[in-house]
mmCIF file as gemmi writes it, N, C-alpha and C atoms, coordinates in Angstrom:
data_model
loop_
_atom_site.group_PDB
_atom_site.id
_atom_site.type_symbol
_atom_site.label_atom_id
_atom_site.label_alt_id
_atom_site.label_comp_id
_atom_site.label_asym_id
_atom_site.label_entity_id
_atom_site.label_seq_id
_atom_site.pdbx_PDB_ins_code
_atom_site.Cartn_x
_atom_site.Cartn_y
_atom_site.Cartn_z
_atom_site.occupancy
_atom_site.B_iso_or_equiv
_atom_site.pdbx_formal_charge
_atom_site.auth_seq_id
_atom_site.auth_asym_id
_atom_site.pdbx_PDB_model_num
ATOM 1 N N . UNK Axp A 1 ? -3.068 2.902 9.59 1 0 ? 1 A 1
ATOM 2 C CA . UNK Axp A 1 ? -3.073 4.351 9.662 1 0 ? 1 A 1
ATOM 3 C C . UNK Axp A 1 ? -2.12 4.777 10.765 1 0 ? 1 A 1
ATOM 4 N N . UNK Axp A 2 ? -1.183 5.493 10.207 1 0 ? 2 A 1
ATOM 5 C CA . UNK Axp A 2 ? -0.398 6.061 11.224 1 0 ? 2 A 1
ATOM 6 C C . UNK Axp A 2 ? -0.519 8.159 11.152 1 0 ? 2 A 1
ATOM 7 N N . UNK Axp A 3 ? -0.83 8.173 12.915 1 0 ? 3 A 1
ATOM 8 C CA . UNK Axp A 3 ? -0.867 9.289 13.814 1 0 ? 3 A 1
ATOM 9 C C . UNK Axp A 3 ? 0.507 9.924 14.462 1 0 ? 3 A 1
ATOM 10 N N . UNK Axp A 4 ? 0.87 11.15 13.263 1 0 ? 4 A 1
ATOM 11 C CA . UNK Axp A 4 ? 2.027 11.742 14.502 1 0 ? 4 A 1
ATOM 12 C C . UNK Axp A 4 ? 1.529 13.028 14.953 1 0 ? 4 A 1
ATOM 13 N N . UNK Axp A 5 ? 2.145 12.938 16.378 1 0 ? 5 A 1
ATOM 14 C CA . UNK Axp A 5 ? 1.629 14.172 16.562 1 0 ? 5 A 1
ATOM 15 C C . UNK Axp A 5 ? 2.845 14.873 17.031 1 0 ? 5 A 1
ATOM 16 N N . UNK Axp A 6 ? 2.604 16.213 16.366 1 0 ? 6 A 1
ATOM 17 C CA . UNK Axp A 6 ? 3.213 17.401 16.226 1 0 ? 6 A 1
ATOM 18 C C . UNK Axp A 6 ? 3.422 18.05 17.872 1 0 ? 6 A 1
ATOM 19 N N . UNK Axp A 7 ? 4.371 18.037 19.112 1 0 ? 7 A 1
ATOM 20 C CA . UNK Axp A 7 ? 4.109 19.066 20.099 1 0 ? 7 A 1
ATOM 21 C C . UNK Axp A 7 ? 4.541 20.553 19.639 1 0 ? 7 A 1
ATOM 22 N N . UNK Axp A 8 ? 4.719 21.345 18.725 1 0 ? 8 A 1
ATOM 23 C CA . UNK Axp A 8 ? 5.248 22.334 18.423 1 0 ? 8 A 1
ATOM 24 C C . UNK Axp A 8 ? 4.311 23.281 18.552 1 0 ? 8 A 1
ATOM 25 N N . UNK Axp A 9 ? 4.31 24.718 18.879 1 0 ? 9 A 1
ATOM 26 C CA . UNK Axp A 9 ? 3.005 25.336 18.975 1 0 ? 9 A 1
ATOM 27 C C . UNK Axp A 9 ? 2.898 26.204 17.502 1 0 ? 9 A 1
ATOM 28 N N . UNK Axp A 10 ? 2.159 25.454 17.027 1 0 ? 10 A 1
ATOM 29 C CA . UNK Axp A 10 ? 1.98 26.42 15.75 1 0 ? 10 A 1
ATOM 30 C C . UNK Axp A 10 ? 0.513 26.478 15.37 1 0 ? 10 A 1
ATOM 31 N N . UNK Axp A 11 ? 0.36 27.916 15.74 1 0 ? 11 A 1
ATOM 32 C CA . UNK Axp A 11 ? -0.776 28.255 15.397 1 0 ? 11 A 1
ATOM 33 C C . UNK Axp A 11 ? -1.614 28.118 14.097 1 0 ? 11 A 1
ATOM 34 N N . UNK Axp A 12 ? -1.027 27.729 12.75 1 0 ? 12 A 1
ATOM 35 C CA . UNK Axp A 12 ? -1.559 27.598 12.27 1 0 ? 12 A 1
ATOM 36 C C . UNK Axp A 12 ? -0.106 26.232 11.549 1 0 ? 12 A 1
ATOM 37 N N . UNK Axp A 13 ? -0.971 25.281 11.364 1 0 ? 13 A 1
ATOM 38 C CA . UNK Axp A 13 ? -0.427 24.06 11.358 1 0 ? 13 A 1
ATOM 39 C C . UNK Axp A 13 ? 0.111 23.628 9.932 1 0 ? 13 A 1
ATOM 40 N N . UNK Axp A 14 ? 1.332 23.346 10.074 1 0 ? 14 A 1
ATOM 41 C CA . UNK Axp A 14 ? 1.784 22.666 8.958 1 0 ? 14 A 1
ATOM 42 C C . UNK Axp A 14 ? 1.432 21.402 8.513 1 0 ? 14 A 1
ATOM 43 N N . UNK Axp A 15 ? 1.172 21.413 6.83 1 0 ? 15 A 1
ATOM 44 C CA . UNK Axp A 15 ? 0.815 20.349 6.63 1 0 ? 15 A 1
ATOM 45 C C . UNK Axp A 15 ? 2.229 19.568 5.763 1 0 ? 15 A 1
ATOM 46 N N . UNK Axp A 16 ? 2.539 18.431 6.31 1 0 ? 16 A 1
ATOM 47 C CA . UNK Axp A 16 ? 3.311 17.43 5.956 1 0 ? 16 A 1
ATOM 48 C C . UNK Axp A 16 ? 2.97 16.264 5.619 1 0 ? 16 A 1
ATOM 49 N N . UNK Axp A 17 ? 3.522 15.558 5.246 1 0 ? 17 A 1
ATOM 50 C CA . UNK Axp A 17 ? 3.462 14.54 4.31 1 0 ? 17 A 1
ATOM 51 C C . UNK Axp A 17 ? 4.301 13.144 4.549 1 0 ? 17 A 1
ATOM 52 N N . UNK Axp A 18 ? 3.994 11.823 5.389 1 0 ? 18 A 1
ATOM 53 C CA . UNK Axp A 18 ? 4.332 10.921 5.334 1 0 ? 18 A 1
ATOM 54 C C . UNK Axp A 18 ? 4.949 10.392 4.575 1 0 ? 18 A 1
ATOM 55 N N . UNK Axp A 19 ? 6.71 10.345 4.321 1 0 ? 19 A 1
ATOM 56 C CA . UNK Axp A 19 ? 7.495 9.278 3.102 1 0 ? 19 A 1
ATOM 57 C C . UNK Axp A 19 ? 6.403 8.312 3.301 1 0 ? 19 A 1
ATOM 58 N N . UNK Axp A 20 ? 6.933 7.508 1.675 1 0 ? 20 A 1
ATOM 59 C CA . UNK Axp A 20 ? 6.385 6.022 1.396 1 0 ? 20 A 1
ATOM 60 C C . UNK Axp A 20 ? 7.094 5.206 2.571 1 0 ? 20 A 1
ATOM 61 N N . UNK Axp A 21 ? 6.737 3.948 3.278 1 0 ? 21 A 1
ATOM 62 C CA . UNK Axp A 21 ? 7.484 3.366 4.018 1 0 ? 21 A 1
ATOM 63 C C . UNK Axp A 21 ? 6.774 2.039 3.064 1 0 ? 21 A 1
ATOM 64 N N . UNK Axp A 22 ? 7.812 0.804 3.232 1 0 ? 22 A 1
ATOM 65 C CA . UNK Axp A 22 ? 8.063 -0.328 2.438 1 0 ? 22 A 1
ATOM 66 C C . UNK Axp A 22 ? 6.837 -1.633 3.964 1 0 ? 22 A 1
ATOM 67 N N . UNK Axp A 23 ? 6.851 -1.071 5.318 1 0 ? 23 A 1
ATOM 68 C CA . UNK Axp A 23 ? 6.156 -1.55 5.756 1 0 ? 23 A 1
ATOM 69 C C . UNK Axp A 23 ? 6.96 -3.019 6.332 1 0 ? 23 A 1
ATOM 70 N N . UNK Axp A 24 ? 8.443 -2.854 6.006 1 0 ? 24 A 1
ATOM 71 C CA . UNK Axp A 24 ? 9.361 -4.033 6.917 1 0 ? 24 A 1
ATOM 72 C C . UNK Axp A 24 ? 10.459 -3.497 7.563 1 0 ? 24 A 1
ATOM 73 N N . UNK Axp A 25 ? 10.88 -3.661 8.111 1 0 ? 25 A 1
ATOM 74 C CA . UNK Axp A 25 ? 12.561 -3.453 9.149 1 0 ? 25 A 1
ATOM 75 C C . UNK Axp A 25 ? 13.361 -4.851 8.632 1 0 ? 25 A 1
ATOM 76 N N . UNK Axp A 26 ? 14.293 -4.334 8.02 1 0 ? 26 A 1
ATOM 77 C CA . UNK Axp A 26 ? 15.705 -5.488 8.816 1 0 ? 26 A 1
ATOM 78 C C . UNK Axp A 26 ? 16.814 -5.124 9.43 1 0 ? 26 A 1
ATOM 79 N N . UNK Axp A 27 ? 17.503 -5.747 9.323 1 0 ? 27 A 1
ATOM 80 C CA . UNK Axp A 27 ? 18.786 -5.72 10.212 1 0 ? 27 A 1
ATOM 81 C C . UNK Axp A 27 ? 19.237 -5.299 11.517 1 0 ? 27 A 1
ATOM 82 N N . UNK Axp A 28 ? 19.367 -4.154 11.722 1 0 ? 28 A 1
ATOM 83 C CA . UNK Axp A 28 ? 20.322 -3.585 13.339 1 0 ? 28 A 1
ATOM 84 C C . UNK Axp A 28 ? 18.912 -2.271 13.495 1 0 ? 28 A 1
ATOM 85 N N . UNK Axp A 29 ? 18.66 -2.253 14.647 1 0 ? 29 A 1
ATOM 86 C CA . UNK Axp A 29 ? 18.032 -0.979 15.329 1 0 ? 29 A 1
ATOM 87 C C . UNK Axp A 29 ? 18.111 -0.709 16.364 1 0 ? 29 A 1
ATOM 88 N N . UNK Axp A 30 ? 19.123 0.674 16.497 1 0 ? 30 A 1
ATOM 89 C CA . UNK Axp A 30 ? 19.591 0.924 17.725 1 0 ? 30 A 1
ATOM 90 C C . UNK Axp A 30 ? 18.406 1.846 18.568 1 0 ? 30 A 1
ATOM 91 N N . UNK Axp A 31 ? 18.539 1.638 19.431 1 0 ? 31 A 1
ATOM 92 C CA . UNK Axp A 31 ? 17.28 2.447 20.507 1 0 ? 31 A 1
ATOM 93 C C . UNK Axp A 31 ? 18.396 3.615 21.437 1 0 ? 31 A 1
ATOM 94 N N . UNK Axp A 32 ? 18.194 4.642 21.167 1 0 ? 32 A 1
ATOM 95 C CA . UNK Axp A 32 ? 19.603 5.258 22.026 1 0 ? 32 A 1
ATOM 96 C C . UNK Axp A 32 ? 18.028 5.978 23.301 1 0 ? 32 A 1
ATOM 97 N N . UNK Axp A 33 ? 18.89 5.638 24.522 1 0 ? 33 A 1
ATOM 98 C CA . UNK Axp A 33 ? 17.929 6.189 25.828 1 0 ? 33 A 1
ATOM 99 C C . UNK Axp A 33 ? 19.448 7.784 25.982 1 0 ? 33 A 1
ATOM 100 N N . UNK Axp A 34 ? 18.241 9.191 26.233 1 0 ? 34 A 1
ATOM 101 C CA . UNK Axp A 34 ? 19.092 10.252 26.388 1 0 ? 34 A 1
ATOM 102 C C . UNK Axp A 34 ? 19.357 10.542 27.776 1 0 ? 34 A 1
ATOM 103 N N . UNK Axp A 35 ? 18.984 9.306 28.415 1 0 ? 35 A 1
ATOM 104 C CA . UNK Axp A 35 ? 19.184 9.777 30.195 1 0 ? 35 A 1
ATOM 105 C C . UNK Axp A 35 ? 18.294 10.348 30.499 1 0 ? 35 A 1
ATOM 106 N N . UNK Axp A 36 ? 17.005 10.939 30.017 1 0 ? 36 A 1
ATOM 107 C CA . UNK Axp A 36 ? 16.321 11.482 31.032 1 0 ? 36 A 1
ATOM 108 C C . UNK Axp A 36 ? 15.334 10.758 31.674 1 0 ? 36 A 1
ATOM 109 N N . UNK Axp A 37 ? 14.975 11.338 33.202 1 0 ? 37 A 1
ATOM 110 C CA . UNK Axp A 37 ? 13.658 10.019 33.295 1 0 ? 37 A 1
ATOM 111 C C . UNK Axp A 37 ? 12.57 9.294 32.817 1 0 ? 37 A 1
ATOM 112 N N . UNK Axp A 38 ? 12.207 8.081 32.523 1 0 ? 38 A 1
ATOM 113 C CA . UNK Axp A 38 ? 11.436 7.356 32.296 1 0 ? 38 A 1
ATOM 114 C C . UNK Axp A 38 ? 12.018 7.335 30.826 1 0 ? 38 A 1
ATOM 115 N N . UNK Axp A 39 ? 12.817 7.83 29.909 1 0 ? 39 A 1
ATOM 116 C CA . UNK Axp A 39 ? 13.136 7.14 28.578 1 0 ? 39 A 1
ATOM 117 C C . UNK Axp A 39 ? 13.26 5.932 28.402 1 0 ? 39 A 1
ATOM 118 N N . UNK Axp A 40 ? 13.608 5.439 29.783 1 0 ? 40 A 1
ATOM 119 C CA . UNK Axp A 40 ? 14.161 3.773 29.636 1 0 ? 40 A 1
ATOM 120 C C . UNK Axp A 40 ? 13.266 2.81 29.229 1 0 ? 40 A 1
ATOM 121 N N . UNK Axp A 41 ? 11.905 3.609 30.19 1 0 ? 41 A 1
ATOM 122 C CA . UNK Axp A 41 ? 10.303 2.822 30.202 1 0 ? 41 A 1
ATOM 123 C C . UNK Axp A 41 ? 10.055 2.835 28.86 1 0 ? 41 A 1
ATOM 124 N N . UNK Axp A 42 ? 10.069 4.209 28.602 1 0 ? 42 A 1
ATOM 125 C CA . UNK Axp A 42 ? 9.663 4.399 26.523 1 0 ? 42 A 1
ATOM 126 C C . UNK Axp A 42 ? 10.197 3.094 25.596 1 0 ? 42 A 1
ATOM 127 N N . UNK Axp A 43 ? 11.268 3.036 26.011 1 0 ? 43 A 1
ATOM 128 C CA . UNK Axp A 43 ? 12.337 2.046 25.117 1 0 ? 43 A 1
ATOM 129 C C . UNK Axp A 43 ? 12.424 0.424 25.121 1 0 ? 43 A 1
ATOM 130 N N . UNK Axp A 44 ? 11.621 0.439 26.352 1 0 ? 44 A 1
ATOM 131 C CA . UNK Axp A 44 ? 12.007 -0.783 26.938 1 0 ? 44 A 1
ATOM 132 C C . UNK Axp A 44 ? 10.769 -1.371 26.045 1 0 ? 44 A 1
ATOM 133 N N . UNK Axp A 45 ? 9.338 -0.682 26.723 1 0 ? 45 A 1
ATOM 134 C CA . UNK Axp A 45 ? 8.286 -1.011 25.69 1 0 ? 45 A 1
ATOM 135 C C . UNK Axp A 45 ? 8.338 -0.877 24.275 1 0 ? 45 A 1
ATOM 136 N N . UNK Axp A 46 ? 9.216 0.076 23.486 1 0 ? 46 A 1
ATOM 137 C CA . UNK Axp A 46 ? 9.416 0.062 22.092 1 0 ? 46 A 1
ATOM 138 C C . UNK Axp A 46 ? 10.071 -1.421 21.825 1 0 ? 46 A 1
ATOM 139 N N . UNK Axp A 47 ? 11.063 -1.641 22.522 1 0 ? 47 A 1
ATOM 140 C CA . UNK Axp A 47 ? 11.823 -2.826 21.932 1 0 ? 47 A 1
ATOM 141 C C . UNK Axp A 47 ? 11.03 -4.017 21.912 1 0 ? 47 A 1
ATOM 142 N N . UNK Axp A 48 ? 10.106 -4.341 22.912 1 0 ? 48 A 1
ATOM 143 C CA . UNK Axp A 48 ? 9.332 -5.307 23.007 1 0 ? 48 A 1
ATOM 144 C C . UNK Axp A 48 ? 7.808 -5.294 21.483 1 0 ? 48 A 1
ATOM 145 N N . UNK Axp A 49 ? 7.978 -4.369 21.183 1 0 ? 49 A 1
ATOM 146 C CA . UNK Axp A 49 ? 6.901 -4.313 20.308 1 0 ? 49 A 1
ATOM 147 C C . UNK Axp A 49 ? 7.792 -4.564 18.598 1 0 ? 49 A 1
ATOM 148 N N . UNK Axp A 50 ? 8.474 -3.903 18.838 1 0 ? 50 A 1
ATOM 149 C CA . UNK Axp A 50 ? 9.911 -3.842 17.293 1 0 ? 50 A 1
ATOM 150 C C . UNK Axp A 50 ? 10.255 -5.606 17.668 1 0 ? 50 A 1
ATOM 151 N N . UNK Axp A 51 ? 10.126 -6.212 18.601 1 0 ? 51 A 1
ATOM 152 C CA . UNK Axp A 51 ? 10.827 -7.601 17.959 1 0 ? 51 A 1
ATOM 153 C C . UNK Axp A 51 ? 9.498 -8.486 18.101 1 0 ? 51 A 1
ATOM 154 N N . UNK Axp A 52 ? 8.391 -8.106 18.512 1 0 ? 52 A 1
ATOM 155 C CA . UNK Axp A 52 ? 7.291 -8.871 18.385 1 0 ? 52 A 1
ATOM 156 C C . UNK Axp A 52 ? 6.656 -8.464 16.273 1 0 ? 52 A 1
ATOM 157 N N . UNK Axp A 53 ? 6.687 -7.307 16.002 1 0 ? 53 A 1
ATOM 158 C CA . UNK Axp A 53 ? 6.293 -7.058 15.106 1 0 ? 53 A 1
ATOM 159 C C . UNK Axp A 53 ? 7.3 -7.597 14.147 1 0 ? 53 A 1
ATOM 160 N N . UNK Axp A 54 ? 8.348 -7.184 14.212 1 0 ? 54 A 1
ATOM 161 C CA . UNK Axp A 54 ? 9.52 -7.657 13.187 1 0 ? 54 A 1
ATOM 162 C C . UNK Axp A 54 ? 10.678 -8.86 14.169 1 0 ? 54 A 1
ATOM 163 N N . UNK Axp A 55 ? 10.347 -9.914 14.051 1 0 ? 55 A 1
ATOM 164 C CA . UNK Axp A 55 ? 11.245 -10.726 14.798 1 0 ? 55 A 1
ATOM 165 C C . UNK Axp A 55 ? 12.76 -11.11 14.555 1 0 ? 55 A 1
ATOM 166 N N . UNK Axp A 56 ? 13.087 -11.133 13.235 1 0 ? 56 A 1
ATOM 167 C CA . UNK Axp A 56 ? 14.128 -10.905 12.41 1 0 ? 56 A 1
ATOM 168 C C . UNK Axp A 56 ? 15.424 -9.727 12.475 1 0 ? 56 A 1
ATOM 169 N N . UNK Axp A 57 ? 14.52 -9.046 13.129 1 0 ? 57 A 1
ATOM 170 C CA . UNK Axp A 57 ? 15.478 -7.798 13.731 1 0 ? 57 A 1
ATOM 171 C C . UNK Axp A 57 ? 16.347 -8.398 14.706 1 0 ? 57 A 1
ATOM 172 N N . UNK Axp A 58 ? 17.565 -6.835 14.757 1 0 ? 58 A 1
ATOM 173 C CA . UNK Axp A 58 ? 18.16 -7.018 15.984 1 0 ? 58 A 1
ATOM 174 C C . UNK Axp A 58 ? 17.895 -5.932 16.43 1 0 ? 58 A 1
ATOM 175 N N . UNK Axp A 59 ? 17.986 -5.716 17.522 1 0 ? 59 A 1
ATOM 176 C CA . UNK Axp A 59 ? 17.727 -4.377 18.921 1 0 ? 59 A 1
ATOM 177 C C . UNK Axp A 59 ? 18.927 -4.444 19.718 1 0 ? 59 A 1
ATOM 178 N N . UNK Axp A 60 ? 19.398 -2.703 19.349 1 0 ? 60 A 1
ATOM 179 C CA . UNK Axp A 60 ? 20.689 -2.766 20.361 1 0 ? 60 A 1
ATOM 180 C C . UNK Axp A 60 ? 20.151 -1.372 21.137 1 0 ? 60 A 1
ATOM 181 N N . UNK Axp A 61 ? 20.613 -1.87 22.333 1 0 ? 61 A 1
ATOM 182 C CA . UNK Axp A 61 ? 20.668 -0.531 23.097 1 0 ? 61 A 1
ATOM 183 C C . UNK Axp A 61 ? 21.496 0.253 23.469 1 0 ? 61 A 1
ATOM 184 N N . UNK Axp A 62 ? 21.391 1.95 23.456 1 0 ? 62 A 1
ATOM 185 C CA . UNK Axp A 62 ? 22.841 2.537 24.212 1 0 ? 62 A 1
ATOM 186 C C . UNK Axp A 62 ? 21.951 3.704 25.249 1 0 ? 62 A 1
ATOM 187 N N . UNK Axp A 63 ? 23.045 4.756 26.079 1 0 ? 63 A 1
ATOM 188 C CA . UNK Axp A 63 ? 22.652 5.395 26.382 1 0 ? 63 A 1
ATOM 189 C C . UNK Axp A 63 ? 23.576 6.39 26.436 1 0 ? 63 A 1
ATOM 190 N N . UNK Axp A 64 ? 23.061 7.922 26.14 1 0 ? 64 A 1
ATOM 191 C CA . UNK Axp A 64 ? 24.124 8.772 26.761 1 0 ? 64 A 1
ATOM 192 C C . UNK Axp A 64 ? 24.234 9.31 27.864 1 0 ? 64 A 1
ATOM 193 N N . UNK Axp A 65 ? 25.729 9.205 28.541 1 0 ? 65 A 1
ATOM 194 C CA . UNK Axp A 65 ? 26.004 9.14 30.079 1 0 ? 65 A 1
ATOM 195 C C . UNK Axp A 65 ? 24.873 10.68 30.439 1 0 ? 65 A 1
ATOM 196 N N . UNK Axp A 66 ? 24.577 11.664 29.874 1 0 ? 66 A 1
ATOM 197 C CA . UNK Axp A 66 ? 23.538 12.977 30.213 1 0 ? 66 A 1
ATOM 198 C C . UNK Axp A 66 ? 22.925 13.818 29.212 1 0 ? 66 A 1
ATOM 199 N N . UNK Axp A 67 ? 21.814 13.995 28.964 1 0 ? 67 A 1
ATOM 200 C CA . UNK Axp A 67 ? 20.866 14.769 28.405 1 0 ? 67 A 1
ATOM 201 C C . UNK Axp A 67 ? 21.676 16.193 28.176 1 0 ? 67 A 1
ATOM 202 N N . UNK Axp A 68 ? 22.154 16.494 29.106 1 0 ? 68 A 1
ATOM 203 C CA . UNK Axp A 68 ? 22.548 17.506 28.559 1 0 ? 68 A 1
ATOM 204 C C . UNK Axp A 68 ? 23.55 17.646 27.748 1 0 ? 68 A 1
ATOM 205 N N . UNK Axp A 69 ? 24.465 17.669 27.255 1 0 ? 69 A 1
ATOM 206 C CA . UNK Axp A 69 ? 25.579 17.3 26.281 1 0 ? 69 A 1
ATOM 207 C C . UNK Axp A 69 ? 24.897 15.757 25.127 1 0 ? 69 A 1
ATOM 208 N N . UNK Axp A 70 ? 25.448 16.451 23.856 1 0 ? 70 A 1
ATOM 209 C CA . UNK Axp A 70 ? 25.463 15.939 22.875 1 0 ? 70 A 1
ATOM 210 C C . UNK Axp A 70 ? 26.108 14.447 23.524 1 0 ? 70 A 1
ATOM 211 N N . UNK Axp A 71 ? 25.883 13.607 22.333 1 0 ? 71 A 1
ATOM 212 C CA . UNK Axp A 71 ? 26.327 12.12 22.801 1 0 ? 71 A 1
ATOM 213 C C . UNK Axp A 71 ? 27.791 12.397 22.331 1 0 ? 71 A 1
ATOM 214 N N . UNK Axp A 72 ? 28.634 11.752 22.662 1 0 ? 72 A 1
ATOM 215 C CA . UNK Axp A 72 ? 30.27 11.585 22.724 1 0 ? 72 A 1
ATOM 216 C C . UNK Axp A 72 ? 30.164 10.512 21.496 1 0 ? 72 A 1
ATOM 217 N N . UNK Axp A 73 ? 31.429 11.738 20.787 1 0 ? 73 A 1
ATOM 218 C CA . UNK Axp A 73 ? 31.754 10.919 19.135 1 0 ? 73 A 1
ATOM 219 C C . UNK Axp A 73 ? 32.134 9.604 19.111 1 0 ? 73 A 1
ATOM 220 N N . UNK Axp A 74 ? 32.279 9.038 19.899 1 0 ? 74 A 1
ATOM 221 C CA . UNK Axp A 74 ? 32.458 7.486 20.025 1 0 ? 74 A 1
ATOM 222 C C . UNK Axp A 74 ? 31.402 6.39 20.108 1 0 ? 74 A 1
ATOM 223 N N . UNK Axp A 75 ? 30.558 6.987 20.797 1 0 ? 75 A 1
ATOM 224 C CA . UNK Axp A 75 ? 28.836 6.321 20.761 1 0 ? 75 A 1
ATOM 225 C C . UNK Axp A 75 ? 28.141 6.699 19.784 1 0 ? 75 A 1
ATOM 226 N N . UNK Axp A 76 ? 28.28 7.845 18.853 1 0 ? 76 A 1
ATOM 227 C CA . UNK Axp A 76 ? 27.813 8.221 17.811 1 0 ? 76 A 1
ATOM 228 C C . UNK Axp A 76 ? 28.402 7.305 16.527 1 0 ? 76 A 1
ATOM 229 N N . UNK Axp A 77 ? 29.754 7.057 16.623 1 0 ? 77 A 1
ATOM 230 C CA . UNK Axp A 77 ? 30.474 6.175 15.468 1 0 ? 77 A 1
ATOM 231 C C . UNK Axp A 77 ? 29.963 4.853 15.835 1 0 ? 77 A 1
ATOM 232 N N . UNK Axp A 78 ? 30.122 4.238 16.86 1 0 ? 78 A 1
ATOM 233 C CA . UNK Axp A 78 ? 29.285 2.499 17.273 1 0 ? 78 A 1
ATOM 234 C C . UNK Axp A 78 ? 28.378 2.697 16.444 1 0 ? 78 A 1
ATOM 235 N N . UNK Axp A 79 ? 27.234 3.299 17.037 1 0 ? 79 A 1
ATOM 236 C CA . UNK Axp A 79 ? 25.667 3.297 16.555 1 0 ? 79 A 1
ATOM 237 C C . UNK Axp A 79 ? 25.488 3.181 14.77 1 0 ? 79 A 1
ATOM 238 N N . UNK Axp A 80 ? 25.987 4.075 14.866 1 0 ? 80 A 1
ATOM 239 C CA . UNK Axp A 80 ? 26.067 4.417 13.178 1 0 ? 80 A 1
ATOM 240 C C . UNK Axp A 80 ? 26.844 2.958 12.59 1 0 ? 80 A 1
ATOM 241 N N . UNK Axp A 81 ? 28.22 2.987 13.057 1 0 ? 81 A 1
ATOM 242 C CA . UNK Axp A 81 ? 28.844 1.273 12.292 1 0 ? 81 A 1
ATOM 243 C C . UNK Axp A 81 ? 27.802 -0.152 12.481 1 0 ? 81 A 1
ATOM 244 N N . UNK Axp A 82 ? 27.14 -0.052 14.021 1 0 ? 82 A 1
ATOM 245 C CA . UNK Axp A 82 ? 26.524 -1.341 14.041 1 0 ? 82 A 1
ATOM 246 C C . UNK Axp A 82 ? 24.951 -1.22 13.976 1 0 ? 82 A 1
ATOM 247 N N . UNK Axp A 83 ? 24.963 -0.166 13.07 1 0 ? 83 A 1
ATOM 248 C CA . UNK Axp A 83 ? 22.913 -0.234 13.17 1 0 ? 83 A 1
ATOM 249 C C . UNK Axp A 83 ? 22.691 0.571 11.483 1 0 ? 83 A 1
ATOM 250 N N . UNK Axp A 84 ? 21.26 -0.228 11.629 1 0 ? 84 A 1
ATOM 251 C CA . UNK Axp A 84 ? 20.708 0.35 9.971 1 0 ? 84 A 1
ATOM 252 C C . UNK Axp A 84 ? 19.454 1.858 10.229 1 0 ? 84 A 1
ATOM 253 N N . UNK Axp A 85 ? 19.033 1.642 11.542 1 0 ? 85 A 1
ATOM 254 C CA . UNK Axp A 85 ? 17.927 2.823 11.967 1 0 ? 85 A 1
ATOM 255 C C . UNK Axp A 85 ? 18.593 2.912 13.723 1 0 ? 85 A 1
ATOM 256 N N . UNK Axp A 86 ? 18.024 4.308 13.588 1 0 ? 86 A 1
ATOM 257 C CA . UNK Axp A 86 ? 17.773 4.707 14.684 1 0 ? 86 A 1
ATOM 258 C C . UNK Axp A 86 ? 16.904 5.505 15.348 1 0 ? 86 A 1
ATOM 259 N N . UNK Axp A 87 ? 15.834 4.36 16.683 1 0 ? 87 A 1
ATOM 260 C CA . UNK Axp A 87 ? 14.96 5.466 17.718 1 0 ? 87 A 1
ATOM 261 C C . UNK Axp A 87 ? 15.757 5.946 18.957 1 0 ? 87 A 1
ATOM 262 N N . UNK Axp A 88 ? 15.521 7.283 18.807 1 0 ? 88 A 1
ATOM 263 C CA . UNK Axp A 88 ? 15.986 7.84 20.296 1 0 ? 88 A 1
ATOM 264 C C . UNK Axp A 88 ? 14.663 8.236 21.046 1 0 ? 88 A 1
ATOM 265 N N . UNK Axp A 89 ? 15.389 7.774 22.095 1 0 ? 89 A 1
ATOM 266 C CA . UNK Axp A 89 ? 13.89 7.966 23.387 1 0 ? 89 A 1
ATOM 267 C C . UNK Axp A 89 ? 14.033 9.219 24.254 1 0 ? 89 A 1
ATOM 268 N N . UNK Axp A 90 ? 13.204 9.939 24.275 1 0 ? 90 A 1
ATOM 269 C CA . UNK Axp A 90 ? 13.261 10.707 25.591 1 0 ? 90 A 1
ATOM 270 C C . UNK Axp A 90 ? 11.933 10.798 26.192 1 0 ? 90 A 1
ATOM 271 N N . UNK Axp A 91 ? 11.461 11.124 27.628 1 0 ? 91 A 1
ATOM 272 C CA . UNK Axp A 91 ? 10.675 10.96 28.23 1 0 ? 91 A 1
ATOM 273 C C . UNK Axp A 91 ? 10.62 11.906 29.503 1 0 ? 91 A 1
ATOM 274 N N . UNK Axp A 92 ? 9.792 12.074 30.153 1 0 ? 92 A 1
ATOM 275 C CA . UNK Axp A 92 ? 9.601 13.014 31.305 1 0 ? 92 A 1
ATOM 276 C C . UNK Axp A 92 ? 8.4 12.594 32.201 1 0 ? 92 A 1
């Protein structure tokens, strides 16, 4: 059973609907950290759980040089050429 939770304030709550998921990962999964504090912590523990659960994977990491500005079209083209998913972390 999977729990997402919504931070959005909506008073009266949308109901959505979980895609089918196949329940495996392969290939490339990039973890992008957005610079803000503690994302790293988020990520660091995601990656450790993504290669314990799926070992077969690969885990790449990036980061963008600041939260504030969009990531630079060059780290956006990497990610995308050398990965099949992507989690981005942010944290506070």
């Amino acid at each position: 059973m999977v729990t997402i939770l919504d931070p959005t304030d909506e008073r009266e709550p949308v109901v959505r609907q979980i895609s089918p998921r196949s329940g495996s990962i392969s290939g490339s999964v990039a973890l992008l950290d957005i610079s803000k504090p503690r994302g790293n912590v988020l990520l660091d523990r995601l990656e450790v759980l993504l290669k314990d659960q799926f070992p077969k994977i690969t885990v790449n990491r990036y980061a963008k040089p600041t939260f504030t500005k969009p990531a630079p079209e060059s780290l956006r083209q990497e990610i995308r050429d050398n990965n099949d998913f992507v989690i981005e972390g942010l944290a506070d």
